[in-house]
C-alpha positions in Angstrom: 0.0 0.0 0.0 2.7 2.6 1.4 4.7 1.9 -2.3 1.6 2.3 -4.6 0.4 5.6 -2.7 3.8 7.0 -2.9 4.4 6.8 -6.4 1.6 9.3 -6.6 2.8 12.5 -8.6 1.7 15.3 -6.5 1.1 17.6 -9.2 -1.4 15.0 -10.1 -3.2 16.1 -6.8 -3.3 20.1 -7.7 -6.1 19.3 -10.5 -9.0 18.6 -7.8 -10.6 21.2 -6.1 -10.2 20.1 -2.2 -6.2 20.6 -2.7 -5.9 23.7 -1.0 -2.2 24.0 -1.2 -2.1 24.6 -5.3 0.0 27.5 -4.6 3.0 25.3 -2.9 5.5 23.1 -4.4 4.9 19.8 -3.0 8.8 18.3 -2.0 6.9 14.5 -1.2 4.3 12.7 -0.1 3.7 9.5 2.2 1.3 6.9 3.5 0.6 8.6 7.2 -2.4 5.6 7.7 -4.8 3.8 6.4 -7.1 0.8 6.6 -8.1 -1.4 3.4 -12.4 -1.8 3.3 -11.5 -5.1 0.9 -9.0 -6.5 -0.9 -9.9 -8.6 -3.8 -7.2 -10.3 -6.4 -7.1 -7.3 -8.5 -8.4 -4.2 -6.8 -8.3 -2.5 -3.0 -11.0 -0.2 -1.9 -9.2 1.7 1.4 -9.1 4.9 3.1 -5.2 6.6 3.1 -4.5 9.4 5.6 -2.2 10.9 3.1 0.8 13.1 4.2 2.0 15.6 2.1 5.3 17.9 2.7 4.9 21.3 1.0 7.1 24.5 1.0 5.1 27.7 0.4 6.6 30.2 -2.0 7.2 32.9 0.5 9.0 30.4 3.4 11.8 28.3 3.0 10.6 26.4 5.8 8.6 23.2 4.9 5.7 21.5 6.4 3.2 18.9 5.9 -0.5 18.6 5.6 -2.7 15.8 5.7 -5.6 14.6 3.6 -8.3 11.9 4.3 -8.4 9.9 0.8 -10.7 6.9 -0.3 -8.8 5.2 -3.0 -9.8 3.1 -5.0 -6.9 0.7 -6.6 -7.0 -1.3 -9.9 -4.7 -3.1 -12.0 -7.5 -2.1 -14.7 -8.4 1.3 -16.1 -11.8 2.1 -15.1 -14.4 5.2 -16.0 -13.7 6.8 -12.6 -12.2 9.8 -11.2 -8.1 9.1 -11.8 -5.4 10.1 -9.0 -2.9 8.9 -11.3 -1.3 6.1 -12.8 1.9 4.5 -11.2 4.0 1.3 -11.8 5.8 -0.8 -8.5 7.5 -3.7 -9.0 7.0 -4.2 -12.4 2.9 -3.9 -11.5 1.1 -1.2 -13.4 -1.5 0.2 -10.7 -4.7 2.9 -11.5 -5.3 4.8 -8.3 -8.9 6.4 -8.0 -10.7 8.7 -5.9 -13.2 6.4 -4.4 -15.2 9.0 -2.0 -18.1 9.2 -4.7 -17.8 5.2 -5.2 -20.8 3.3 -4.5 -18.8 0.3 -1.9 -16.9 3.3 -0.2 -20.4 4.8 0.0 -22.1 1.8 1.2 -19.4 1.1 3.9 -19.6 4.4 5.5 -23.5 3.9 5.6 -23.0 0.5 7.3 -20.5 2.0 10.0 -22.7 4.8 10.8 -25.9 2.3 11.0 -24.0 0.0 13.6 -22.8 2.3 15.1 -19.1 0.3 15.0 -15.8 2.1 15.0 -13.4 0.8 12.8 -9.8 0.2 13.3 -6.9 1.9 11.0 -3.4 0.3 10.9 -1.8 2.3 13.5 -4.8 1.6 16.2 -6.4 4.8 15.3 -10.0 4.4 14.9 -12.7 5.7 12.5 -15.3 6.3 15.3 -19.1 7.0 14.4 -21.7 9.5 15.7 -25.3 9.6 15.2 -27.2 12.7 15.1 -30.3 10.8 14.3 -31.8 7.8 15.2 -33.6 7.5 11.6 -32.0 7.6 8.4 -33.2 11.1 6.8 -35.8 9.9 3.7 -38.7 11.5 1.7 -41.6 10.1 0.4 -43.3 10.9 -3.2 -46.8 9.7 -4.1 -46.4 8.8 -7.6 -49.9 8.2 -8.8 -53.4 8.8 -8.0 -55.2 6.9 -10.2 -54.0 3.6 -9.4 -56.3 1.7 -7.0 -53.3 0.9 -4.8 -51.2 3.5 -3.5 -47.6 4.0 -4.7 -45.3 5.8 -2.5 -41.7 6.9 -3.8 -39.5 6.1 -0.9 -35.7 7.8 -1.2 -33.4 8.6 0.7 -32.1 12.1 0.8 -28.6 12.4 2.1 -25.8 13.7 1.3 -21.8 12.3 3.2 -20.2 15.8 3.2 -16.1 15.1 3.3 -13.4 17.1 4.8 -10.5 16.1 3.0 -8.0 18.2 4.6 -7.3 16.9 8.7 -7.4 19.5 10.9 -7.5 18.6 14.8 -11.2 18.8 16.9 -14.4 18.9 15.8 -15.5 21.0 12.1 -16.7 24.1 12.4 -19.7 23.2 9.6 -20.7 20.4 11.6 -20.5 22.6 15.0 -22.4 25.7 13.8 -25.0 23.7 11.9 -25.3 21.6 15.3 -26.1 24.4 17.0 -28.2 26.2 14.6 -30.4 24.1 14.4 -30.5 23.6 18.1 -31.6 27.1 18.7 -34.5 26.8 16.1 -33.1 27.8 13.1 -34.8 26.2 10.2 -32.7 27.3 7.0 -29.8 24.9 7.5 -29.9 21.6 6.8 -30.2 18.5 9.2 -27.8 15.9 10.7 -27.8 12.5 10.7 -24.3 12.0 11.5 -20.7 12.2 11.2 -17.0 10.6 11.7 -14.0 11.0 13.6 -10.9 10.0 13.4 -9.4 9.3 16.8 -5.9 8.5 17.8 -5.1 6.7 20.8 -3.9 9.5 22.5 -7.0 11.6 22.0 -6.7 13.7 19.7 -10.1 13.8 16.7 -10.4 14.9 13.7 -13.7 15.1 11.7 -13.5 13.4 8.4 -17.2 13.0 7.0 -20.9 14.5 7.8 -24.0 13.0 6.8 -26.8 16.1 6.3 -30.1 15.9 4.6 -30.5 16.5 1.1 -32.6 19.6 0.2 -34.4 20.0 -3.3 -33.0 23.1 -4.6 -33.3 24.9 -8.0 -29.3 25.8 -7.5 -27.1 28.1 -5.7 -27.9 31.8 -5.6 -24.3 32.2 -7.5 -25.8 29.9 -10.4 -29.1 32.0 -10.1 -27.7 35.3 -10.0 -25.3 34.6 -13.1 -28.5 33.6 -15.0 -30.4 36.7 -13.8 -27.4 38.8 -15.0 -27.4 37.4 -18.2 -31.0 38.2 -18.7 -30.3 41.8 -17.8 -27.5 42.6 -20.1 -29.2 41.1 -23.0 -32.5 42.7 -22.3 -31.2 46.1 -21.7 -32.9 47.8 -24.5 -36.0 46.8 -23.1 -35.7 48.8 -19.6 -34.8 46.8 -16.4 -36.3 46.8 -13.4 -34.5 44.9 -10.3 -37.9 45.1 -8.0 -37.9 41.1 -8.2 -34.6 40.4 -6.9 -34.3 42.6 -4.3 -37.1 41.3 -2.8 -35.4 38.2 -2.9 -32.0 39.7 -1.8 -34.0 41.4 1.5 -35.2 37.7 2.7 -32.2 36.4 2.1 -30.7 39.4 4.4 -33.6 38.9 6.8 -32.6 35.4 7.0 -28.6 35.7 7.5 -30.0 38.7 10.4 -31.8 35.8 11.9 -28.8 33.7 11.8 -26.6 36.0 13.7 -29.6 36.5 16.5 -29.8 33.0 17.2 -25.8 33.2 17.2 -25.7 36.1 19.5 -25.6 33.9 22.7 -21.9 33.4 22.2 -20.7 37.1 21.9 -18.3 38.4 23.8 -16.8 41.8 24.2 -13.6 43.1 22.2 -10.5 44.6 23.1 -7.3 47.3 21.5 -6.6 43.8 20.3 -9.1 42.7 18.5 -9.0 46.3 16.4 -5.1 46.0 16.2 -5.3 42.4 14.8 -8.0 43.2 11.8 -5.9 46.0 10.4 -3.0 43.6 10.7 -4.8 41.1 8.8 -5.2 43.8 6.3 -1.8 45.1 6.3 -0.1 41.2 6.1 -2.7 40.2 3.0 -1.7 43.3 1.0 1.8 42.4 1.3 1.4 38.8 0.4 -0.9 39.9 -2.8 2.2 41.9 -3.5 4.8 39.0 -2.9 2.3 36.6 -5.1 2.3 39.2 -8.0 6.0 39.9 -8.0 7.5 39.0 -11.3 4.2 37.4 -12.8 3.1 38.9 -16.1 -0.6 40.4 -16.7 -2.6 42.3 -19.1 -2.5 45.9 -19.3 -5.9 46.2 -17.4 -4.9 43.9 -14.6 -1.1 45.6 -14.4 -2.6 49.3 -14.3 -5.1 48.4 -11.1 -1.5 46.8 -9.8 -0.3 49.8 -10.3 -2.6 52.1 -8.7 -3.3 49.4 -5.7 0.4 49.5 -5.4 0.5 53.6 -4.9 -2.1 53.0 -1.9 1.2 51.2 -0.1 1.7 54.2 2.4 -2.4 54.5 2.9 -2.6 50.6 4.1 0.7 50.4 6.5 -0.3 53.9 7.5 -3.3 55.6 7.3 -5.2 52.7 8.3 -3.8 53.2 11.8 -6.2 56.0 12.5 -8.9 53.3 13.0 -7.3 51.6 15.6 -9.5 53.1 18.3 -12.8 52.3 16.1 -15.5 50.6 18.0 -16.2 47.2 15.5 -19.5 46.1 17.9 -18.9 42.8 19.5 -17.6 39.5 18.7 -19.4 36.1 17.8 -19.7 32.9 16.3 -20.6 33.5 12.8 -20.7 31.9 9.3 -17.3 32.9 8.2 -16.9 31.7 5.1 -20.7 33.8 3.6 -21.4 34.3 -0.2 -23.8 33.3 -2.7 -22.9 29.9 -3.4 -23.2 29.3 0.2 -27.5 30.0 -0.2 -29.5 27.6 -1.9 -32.6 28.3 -3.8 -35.0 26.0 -2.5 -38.9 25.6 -3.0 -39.1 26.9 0.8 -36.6 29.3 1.0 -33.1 29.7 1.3 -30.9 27.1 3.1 -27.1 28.3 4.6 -24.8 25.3 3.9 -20.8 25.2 4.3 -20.2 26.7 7.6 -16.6 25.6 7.9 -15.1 29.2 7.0 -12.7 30.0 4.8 -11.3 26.8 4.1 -7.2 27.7 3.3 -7.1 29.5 6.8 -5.8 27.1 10.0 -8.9 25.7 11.8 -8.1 27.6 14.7 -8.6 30.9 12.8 -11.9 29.1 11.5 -13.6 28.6 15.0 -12.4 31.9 16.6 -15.0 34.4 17.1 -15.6 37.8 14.9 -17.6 40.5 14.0 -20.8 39.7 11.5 -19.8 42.4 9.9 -17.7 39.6 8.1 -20.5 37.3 6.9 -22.1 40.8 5.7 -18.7 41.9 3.7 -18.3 38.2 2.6 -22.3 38.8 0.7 -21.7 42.4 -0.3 -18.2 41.4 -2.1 -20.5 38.2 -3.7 -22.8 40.5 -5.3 -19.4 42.6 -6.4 -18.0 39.5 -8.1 -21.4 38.4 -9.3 -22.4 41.6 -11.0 -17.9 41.7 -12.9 -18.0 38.2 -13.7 -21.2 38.2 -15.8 -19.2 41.7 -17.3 -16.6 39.7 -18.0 -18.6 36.8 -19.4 -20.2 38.9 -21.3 -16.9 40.9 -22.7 -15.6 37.4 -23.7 -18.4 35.8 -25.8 -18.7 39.2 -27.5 -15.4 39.4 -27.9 -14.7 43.3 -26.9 -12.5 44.6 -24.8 -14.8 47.0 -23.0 -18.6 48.0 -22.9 -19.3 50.8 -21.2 -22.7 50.7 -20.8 -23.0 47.6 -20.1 -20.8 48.0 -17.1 -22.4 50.7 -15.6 -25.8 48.8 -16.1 -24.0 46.7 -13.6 -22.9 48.7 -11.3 -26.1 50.2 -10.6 -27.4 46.8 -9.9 -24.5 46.4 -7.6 -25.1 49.4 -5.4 -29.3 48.9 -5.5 -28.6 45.2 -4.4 -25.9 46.2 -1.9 -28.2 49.0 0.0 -31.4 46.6 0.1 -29.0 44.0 1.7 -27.8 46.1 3.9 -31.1 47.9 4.7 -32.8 44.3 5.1 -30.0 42.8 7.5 -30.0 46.0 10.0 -33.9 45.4 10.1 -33.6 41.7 11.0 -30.2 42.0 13.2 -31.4 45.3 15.9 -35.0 43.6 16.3 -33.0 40.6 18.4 -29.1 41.7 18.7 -28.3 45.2 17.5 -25.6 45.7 20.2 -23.4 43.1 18.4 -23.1 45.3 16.0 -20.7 48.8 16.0 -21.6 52.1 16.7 -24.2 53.7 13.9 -22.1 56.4 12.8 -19.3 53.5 12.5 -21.0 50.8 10.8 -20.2 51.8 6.7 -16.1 52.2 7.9 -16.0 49.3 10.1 -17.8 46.7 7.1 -15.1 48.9 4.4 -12.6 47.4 7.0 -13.7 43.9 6.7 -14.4 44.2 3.2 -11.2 44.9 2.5 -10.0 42.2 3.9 -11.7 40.0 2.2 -11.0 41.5 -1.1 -7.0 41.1 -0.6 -7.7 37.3 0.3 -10.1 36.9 -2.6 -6.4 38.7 -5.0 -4.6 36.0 -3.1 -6.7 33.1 -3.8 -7.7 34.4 -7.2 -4.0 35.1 -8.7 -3.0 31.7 -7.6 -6.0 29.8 -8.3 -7.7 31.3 -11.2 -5.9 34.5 -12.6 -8.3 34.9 -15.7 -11.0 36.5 -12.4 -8.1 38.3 -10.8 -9.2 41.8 -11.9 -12.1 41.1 -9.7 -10.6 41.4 -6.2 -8.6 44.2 -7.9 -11.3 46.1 -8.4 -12.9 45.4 -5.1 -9.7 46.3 -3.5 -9.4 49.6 -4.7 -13.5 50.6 -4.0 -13.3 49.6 -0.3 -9.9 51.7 -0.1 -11.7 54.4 -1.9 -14.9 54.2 0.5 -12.2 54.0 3.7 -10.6 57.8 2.6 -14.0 59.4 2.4 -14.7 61.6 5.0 -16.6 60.5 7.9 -20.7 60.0 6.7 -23.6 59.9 8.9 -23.5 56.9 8.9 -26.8 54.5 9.5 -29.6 54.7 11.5 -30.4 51.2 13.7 -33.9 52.5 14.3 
């Protein structure tokens, strides 16, 4: 097992989307544990707690991560998802990713139904929790014009994995625990999950089980489509009444969210003021670090360029905030944006609660403003309304399209004051003292918007370059909205 796994190219492991270390150069990779589910004479279906040493381009230091990985092994070539392809002993192996594999499936289902923990090679066990006592299923009647009765009986669940270890228990599966716990319906249930637990005590959590939820898509996938519409109907005079309706519930909702989470607030300190700007000021430089020496197009170079002049502004003039009030401190979301709301016949559903997944787990579960979860949606809608521009832009072939762009950024700003408008109703009925001072409010979300725009530049210049402008441009609004003058600010009331 240890020689198959090993033989693994680790660039091959960059392609898939729950690497989260594409930006490093991976130095080697090893078998940290695993147990085999069955081995037959010419495959293995077992789970690999796969160690991988990395160096990150702006440390000389190494270090190495770990990743919970089904495989799947074959000496035949199969219609699957491929790791890679590796040779040992004169044996020509196929390596697969077997978490959406029917037996890998099926075994987990089993575990969690009896409720048996199963052993890994080094003693460490994969340790099952149940949530509910009944699996989570649906019924359907089919037909009424049969003179029996036919009932559709499915089962609606979905085995959410965490591929990447990180010690204690997942934030998604901790916030949605207790979400739902305090009445909050627009997250989805639990059946269960897994841990794995070494010997010594330390846990990890590898898989969830949640119910399925119908859903006509994410409200990424819906807005793209409802920004499509817009530009091509133009012409014809567009009204946004519709989807700001829909964009107020959905603010109502996240405003019910951080009531029921207001039981774990806590009051801030110099500190906590201190350490946001110094989030901001270390992201800047590493967006410069990650940009140094990489070539772009002149629109990308010349918002460099002008980012770039705002230097003395971010490791200077930001320092005049440092005696803001920012509100109070909670458990929140952390990770908020479109794609984390689903569309469903009943509402909207809040999945993913894990936070931003690059960041350490221990940055994950710390508490924070939900000012953040209100930046993370307002920067959405910012990349929403600039990636149907750019869509649009690139099936049209043109370089620009001036009207078209500011058609978008009017939706933008409507879109971003009904949020904003709808979440300050829903949030200082229940919990308005979590929140900062009025006449501070529109500075302290710039602050956290900002921050969130340099880690979006981060992610997006590694990760997916073609959408860097996007962050660019966010970067530069929320610097240009933090030199204004003080405003008036809002009104809570």
């Amino acid at each position: 097992m240890e020689k198959i796994i090993s033989q693994i190219k680790g660039e091959n492991l960059k392609k898939f989307r729950w690497f989260q270390e594409k930006a490093h150069e991976i130095l080697n990779l090893f078998v940290k544990d695993y147990l085999i589910i069955y081995e037959r004479k010419e495959e293995i279906l077992a789970v690999i707690i796969l160690g991988i040493i990395l160096k990150t381009p702006l440390s000389f230091n190494p270090f190495t991560a770990f990743y919970y990985l089904p495989v799947f092994i074959s000496k035949n070539f199969k219609k699957a998802d491929l790791i890679d392809e590796v040779e040992v002993e004169g044996e020509r192996y196929f390596i697969y990713d077997a978490v959406d594999s029917l037996p890998y499936v099926k075994w987990l289902n089993e575990v969690l139904t009896t409720r048996k923990a199963v052993e890994f090679r080094s003693r460490a066990k994969l340790v099952p929790y149940v949530v509910k006592d009944e699996d989570i299923y649906k019924v359907e009647r089919l037909s009424n014009k049969s003179t029996n009765s036919l009932t559709y009986l499915r089962k609606n669940e979905i085995i959410k994995t965490y591929r990447k270890f990180a010690e204690g228990i997942n934030p998604d599966l901790e916030m949605t625990f207790e979400l739902k716990k305090a009445g909050f319906e627009n997250v989805q249930d639990i059946r269960g999950y897994f841990l794995y637990e070494l010997p010594t005590g330390e846990k990890y959590t590898v898989a969830m089980v949640v119910e399925y939820i119908k859903n006509e898509g994410d409200m990424w996938q819906y807005t793209q489509q409802y920004l499509k519409d817009v530009i091509y109907r133009r012409t014809e005079g567009i009204d946004f009444t519709e989807y700001v309706r829909e964009v107020k519930e959905i603010a109502r909702i996240i405003g019910e969210m951080h009531s029921k989470l207001s039981f774990t607030k806590i009051d801030i300190s110099q500190e906590n003021v201190e350490k946001i700007l110094e989030s901001i000021k270390g992201n800047f430089s590493k967006l410069l670090a990650f940009v140094e020496g990489k070539q772009f197009d002149e629109g990308t170079t010349s918002l460099l360029d002008t980012i770039k002049d705002f230097g003395q502004f971010i490791f200077e003039g930001l320092d005049e905030f440092s005696h803001i009030s920012l509100g109070k401190y909670m458990r929140c979301h952390g990770d908020l944006h479109l794609e984390q709301i689903l569309k469903t016949e009943r509402g909207y559903v809040i999945i993913d609660f894990e936070g931003e997944p690059t960041k350490p787990i221990e940055v994950r579960r710390e508490k924070i403003s939900p000012l953040k979860d209100v930046a993370g949606m307002l920067r959405s809608f910012s990349y929403a309304a600039y990636a149907a521009y750019f869509n649009y832009l690139e099936k049209e072939m043109k370089r620009e399209d001036e009207e078209v762009e500011k058609l978008l950024i009017s939706w933008e700003k409507e879109v971003e004051e009904a949020f904003i408008e709808g979440y300050l109703k829903a949030v200082s009925e229940e919990a308005s003292d979590v929140l900062p001072k009025e006449e501070n409010f529109l500075k302290v979300l710039a602050l956290f918007k900002l921050d969130k725009a340099l880690f979006e530049g981060i992610y997006e210049v590694n990760n997916r370059p073609t959408w860097f402008k996007i962050p660019l441009k966010g970067i530069l609004e929320c610097i240009e909205e933090l030199k204004k003058p003080q405003e008036m600010g809002v009104s809570y009331g």
